[in-house]
C-alpha positions in Angstrom: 123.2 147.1 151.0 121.5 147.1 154.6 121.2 144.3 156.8 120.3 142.6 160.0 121.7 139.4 161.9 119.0 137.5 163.8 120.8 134.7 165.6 120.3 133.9 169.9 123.6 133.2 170.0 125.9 136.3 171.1 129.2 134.4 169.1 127.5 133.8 165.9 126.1 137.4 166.0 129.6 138.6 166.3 131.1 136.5 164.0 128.6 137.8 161.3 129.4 141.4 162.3 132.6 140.9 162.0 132.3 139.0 158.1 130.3 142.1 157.2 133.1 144.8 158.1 135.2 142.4 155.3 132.4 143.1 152.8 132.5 147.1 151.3 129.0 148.6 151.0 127.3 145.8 153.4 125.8 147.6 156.6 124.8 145.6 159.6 121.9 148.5 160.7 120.5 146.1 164.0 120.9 142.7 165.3 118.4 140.3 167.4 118.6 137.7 169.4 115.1 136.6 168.9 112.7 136.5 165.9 109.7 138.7 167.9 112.2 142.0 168.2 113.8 141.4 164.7 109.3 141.6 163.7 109.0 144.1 165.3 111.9 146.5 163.8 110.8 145.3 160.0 107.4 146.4 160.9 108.3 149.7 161.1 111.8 149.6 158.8 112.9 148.0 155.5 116.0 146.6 154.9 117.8 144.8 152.0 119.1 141.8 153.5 118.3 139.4 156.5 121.1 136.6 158.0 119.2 134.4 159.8 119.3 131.4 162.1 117.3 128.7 161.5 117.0 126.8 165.3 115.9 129.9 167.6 114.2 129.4 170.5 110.1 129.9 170.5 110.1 130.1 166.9 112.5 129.0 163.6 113.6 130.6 161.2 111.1 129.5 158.8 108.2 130.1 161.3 110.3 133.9 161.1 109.7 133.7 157.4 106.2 132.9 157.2 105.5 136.4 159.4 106.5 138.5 157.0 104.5 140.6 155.7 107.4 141.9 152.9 110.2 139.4 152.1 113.8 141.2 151.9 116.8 139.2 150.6 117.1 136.2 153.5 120.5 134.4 154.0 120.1 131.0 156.3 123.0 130.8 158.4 123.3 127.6 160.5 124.9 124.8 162.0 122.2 122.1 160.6 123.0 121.0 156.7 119.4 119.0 157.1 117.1 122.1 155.9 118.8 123.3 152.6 115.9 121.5 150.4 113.6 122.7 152.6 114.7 126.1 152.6 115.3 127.0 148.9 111.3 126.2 148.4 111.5 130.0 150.0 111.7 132.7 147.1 113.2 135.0 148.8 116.1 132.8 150.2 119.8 133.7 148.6 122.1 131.0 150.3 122.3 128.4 153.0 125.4 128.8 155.3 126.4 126.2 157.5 128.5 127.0 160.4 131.2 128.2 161.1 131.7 130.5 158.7 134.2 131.2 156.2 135.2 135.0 154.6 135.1 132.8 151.6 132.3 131.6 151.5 130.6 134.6 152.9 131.8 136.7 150.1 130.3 134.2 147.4 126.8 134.5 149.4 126.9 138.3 149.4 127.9 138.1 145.4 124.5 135.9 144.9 122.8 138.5 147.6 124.0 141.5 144.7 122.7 139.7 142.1 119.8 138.3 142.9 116.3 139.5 141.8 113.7 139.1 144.6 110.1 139.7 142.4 107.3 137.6 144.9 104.0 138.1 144.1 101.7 139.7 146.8 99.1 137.3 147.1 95.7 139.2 145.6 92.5 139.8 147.6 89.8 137.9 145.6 86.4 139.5 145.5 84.8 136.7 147.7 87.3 138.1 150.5 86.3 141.8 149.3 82.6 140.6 150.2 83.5 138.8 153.4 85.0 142.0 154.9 82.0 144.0 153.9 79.4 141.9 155.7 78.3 142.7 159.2 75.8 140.1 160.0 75.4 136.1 160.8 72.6 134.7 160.8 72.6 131.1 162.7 70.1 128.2 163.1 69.4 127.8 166.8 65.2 125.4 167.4 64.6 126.7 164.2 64.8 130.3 164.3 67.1 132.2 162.5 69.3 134.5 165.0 71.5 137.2 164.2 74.8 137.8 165.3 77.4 140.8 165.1 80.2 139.4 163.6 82.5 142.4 165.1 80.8 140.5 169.0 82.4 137.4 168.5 85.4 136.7 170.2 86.1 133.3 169.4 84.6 130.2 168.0 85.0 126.8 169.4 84.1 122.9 167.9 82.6 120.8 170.3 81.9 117.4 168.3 79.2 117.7 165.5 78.5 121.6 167.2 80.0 124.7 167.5 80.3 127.1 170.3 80.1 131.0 169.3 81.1 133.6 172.7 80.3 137.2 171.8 80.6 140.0 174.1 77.0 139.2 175.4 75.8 135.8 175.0 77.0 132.5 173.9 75.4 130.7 170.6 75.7 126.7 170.5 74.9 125.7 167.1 74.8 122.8 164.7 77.5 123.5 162.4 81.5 123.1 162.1 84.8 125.5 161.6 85.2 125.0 158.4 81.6 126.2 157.5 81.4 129.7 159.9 85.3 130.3 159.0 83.5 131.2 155.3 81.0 133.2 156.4 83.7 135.5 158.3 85.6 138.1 157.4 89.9 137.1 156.9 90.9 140.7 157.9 89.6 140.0 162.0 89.2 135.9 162.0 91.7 133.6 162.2 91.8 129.7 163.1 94.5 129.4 165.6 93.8 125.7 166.3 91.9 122.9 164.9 89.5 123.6 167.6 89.3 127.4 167.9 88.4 130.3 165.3 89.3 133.6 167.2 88.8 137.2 166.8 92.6 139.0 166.1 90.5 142.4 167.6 89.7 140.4 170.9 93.1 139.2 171.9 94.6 141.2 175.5 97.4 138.6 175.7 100.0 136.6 174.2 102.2 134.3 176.0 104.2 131.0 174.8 100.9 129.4 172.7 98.0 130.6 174.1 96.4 133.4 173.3 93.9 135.4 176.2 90.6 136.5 175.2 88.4 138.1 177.7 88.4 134.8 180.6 89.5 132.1 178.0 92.7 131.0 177.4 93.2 130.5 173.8 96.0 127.5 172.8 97.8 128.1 169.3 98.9 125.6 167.6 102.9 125.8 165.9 101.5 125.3 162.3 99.3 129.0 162.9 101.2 130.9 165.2 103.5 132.6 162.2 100.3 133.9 160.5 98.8 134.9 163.6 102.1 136.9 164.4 102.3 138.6 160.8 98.5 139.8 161.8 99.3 141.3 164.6 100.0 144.8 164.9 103.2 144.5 166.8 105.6 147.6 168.8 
């Protein structure tokens, strides 16, 4: 069985490296000390097993979780007994290990980890989405003419009281309307609310950094509750 540690502490990391060597047929392939590397190395590698902190830095364990595009086995290890309710509403969690760590105990996590059957369902693409992605076009209400957009133009969208404010690449729409109603009319696979305020173009971003997001001149904030889905969107190195 494969697995990685993601943990920002050095001892914890070692600790769990060292439980593993106690375990025949469990291989530690990589270990992280953030979430955003551990990402980046599923992205590109599968792996049957994850032991993971749940107090990191930036982003939890269960923000981790919520990025993923494909849910391996997940094993909680931490030093706060205050999340196991929270955590087994996760399918794809085995155990909840609060540190320090026992062989043990360990051993009776990696026995559940053998047995356990991870089947989640893929959530399925409806045939409204299908249609969203196909269209190309917005038309908006601006003194009563109709006006068409590009929906592949628009960077981001932004609520301003009973209006809504829609930059494209060329010129800037104000229009009667709210986020809930435009976030509809676009397609899932590029648009993303990131904010109760802001709708944004995933395409458009040149920056990321803490909870902002840079598009073009703007500087995008990002709230906690969206930032794991706008992470899993991205296409990360």
């Amino acid at each position: 069985m494969t697995s990685i540690i993601i943990d920002d502490e050095k001892t914890a990391r070692e600790i769990l490296v060292q439980l593993c060597t106690k375990i025949e047929g469990l291989d530690v392939i990589d270990e992280f000390s953030n979430a955003m590397d551990a990402i980046k190395f599923l992205n590109k590698n599968e792996i049957d097993l994850i032991f993971l902190d749940i107090h990191m830095p930036d982003f939890t364990g269960f923000d981790f979780i919520q990025t993923l595009r494909k849910h391996p086995k997940i094993i909680l290890t931490t030093s706060d007994k205050n999340f196991a309710i929270e955590a087994f509403e996760y399918d794809c969690i085995v155990d909840y290990l609060v540190k320090p760590l026992t062989l043990e105990r360990f051993k009776k996590a990696i026995n559940k980890a053998e047995m356990f059957n991870l089947d989640i369902e893929q959530p399925e693409v409806t045939s409204s989405q299908t249609n969203q992605a196909q269209d190309k076009e917005l038309f908006v209400n601006i003194d009563r003419r109709l006006i068409k957009i590009d929906i592949s133009s628009i960077k981001l969208i932004q609520a301003k009281g009973d209006y809504i404010l829609i930059k494209t690449d060329s010129k800037n729409f104000t229009v009667h309307s709210t986020l809930k109603k435009i976030v509809n009319k676009l397609p899932e696979t590029h648009f993303l609310k990131v904010h109760r305020s802001y709708v944004i173009n995933t395409s458009k971003i040149i920056d990321i950094e803490d909870n902002s997001v840079l598009i073009d001149k703007d500087v995008i904030p990002v709230s906690r509750s969206n930032r794991p889905e706008l992470m899993r969107r991205l296409n990360l190195l």
